[in-house]
C-alpha positions in Angstrom: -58.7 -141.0 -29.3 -56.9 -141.7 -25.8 -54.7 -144.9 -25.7 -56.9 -146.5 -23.2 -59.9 -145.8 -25.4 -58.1 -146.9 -28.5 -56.8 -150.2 -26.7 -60.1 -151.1 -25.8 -61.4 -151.2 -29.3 -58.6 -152.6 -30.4 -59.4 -155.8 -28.6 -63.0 -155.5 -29.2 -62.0 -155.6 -33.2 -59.3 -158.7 -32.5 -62.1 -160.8 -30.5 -64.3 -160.6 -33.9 -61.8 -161.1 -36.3 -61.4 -165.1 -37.7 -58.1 -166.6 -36.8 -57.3 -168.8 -39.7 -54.5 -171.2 -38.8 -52.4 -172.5 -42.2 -50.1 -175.2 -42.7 -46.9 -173.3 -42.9 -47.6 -172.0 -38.9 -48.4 -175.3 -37.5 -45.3 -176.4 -39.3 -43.5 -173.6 -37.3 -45.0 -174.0 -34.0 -43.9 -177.4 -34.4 -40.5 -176.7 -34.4 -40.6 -174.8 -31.0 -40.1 -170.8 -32.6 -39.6 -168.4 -29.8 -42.4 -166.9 -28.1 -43.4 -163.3 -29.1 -42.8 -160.5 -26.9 -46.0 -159.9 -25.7 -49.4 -161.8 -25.0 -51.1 -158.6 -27.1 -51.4 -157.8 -30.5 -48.0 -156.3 -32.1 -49.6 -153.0 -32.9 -51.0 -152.9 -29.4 -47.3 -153.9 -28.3 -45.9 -151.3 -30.4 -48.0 -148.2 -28.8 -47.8 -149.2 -25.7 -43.8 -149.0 -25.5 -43.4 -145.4 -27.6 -46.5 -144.3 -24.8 -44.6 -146.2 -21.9 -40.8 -144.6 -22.9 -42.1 -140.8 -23.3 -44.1 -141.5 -19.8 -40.8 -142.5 -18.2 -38.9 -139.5 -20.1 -41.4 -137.2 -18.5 -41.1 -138.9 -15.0 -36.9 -138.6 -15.2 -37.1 -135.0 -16.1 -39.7 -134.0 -13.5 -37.4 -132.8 -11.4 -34.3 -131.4 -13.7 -33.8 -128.2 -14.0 -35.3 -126.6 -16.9 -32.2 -125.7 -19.1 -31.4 -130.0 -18.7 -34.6 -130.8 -19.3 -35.6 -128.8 -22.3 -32.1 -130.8 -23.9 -32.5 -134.0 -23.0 -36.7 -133.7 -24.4 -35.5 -132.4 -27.5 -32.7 -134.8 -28.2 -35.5 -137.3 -27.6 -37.7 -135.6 -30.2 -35.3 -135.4 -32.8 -34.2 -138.9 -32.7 -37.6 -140.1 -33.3 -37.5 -137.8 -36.4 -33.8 -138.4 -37.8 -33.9 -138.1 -41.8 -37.4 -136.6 -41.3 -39.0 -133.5 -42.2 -39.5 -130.8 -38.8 -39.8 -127.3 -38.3 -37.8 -125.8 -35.7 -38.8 -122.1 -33.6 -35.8 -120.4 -32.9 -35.4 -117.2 -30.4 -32.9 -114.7 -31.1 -32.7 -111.3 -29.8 -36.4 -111.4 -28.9 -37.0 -112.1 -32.4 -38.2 -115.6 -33.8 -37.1 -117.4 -36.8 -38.5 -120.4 -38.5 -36.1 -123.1 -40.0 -37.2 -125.7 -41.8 -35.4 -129.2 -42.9 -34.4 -132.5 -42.0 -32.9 -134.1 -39.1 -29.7 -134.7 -40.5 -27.4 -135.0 -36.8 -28.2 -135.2 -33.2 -25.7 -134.1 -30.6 -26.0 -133.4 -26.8 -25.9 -129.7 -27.7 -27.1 -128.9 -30.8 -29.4 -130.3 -33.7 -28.2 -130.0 -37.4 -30.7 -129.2 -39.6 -30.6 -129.5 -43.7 -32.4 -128.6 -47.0 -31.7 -128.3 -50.1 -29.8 -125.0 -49.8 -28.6 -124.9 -46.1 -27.4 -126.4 -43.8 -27.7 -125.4 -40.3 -26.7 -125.9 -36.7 -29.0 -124.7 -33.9 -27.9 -124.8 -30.0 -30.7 -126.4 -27.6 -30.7 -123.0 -25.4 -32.1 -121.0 -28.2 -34.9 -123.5 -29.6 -38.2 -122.4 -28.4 -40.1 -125.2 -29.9 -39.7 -128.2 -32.5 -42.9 -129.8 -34.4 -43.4 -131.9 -37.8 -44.4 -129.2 -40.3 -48.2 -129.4 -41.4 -49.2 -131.4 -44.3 -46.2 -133.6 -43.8 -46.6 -137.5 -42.7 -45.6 -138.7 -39.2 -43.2 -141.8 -39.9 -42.4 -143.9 -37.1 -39.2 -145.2 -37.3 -40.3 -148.9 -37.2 -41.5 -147.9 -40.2 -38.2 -146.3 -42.5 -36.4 -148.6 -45.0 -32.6 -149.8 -43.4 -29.7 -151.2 -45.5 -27.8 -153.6 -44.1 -24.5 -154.1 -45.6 -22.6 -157.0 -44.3 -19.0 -156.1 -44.5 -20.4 -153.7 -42.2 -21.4 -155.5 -39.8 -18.9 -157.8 -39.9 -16.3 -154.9 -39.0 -18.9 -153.6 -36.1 -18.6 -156.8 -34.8 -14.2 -157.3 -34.4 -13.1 -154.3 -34.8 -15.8 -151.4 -33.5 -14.0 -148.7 -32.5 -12.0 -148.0 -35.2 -14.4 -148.7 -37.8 -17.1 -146.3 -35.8 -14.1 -143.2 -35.5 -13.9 -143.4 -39.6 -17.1 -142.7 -40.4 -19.1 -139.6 -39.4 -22.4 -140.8 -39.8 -21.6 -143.8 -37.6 -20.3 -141.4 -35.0 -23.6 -139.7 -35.0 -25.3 -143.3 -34.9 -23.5 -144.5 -31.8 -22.0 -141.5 -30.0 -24.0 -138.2 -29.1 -21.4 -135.7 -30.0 -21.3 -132.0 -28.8 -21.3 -129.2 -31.1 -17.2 -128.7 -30.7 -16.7 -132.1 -31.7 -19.1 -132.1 -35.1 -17.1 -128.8 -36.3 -14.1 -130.0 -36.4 -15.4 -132.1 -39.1 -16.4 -129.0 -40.9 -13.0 -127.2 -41.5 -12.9 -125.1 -44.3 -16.3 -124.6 -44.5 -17.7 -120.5 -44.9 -20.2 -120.1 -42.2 -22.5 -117.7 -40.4 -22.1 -117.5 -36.9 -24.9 -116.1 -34.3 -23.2 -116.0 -31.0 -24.5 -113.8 -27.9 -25.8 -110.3 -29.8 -23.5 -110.6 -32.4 -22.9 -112.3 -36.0 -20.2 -112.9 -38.4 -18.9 -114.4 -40.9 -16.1 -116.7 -42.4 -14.4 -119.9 -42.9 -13.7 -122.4 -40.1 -9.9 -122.7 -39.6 -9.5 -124.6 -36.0 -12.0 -125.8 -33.3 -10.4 -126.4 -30.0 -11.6 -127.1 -26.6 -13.3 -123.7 -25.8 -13.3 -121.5 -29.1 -14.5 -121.6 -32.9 -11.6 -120.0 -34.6 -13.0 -118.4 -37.8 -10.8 -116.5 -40.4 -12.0 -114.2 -43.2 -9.5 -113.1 -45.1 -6.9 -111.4 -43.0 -9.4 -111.2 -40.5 -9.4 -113.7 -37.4 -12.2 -114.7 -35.1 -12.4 -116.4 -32.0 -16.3 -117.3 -30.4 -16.7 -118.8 -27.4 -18.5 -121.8 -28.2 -20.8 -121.7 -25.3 -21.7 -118.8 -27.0 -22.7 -119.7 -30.0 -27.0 -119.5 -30.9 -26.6 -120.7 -34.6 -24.1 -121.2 -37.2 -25.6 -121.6 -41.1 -23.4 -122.4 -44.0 -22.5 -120.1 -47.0 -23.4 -120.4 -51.0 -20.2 -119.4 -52.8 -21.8 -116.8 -54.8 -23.2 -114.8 -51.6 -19.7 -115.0 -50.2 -18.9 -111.6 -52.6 -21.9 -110.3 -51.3 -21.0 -110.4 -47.9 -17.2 -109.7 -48.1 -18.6 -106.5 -50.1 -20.8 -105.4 -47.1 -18.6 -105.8 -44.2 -16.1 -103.8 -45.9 -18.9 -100.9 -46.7 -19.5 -101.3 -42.9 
């Protein structure tokens, strides 16, 4: 059904329904409460700004070039889905792959992606298309459960930046960090790296301002982190596997 065809039954419904007016309201309108924040209905209220906000996203990226515009359409998406279940189309080397997770961080570069297993990092530039997998519910995020802890929010409140800078997911909360900036949190790790047409392997030992330094072993790496398609952490027991294979190599 099309919002305008949806709105209009909506109202047709409302103008039937019986507006029963209890003591508790009049006792509140009484004491002058605020005004809500629209004239309509909140569920009418509530489609009409996620229709109203992607219509203006559309309108902004009109005229962006397509590499912006693909970003700045997905970051959108996967806000709306943070901490939810999506399916993400990935093209590498003409070939596609299929990851499958939740939304666990949003950056201006990249998306991390996790499951039970894995957890992965996946550049913008390589994503051919993101969707909520079948079967699985479409949350709105008026909708999720949020804890509110109030020491919290107390140190939000005097002392923000340094509370933000100690806490990773707050960093994701208020800052939209690039994928250079998110590794660095991630030192020590053992990782996969897809960059260009290659792929290797190791543990991150230093991210600076243009490279990934990996190490494996003796062995040193340095990727260009403009480069870089995918990275996907390591179990410890394929680690052996893979030493054992690059060394047959």
């Amino acid at each position: 059904m099309k919002l305008d065809e949806y709105r209009k039954k909506l109202l047709e419904d409302r103008k039937k329904e019986v507006e029963n007016i209890d003591y508790v309201t009049e006792k509140l309108d009484a004491k002058g409460i605020s005004s809500p924040a629209s004239a309509t209905s909140t569920e009418e209220l509530r489609l009409f700004l996620e229709y109203m906000e992607q219509k203006n996203l559309f309108n902004i990226t009109e005229k962006m070039d397509p590499e912006r515009k693909k970003a700045l359409l997905l970051r959108k998406f996967f806000k709306m889905k943070r901490n939810q279940q999506v399916e993400v189309f990935v093209k590498l080397n003409n070939d596609t792959k299929r990851l499958e997770g939740k939304v666990s961080a949003i950056g201006r570069d990249f998306v991390m992606i996790t499951n039970l297993k894995d957890r992965t990092w996946v550049s913008y530039k390589v994503i051919h298309s993101a969707n909520t997998p079948y079967g699985i519910p479409n949350y709105s995020n008026s909708h999720q459960h949020y804890l509110y802890d109030n020491d919290l929010r107390h140190k939000l409140v005097t002392n923000f930046g340094e509370t933000v800078s100690k806490k990773d997911i707050l960093k994701q909360q208020f800052f939209e960090e690039t994928l250079k900036t998110n590794l660095k949190t991630w030192q020590e790790t053992w990782v996969d790296v897809t960059y260009s047409n290659s792929k290797t392997f190791g543990k991150i030992s230093e991210v600076d301002e243009k490279t990934l330094k990996i190490k494996r072993f003796r062995n040193h790496f340095e990727i260009p982190i403009q480069e870089i398609s995918l990275i996907e952490t390591i179990r410890i027991y394929q680690i052996g596997a893979k030493i054992l294979k690059s060394i047959l190599h």
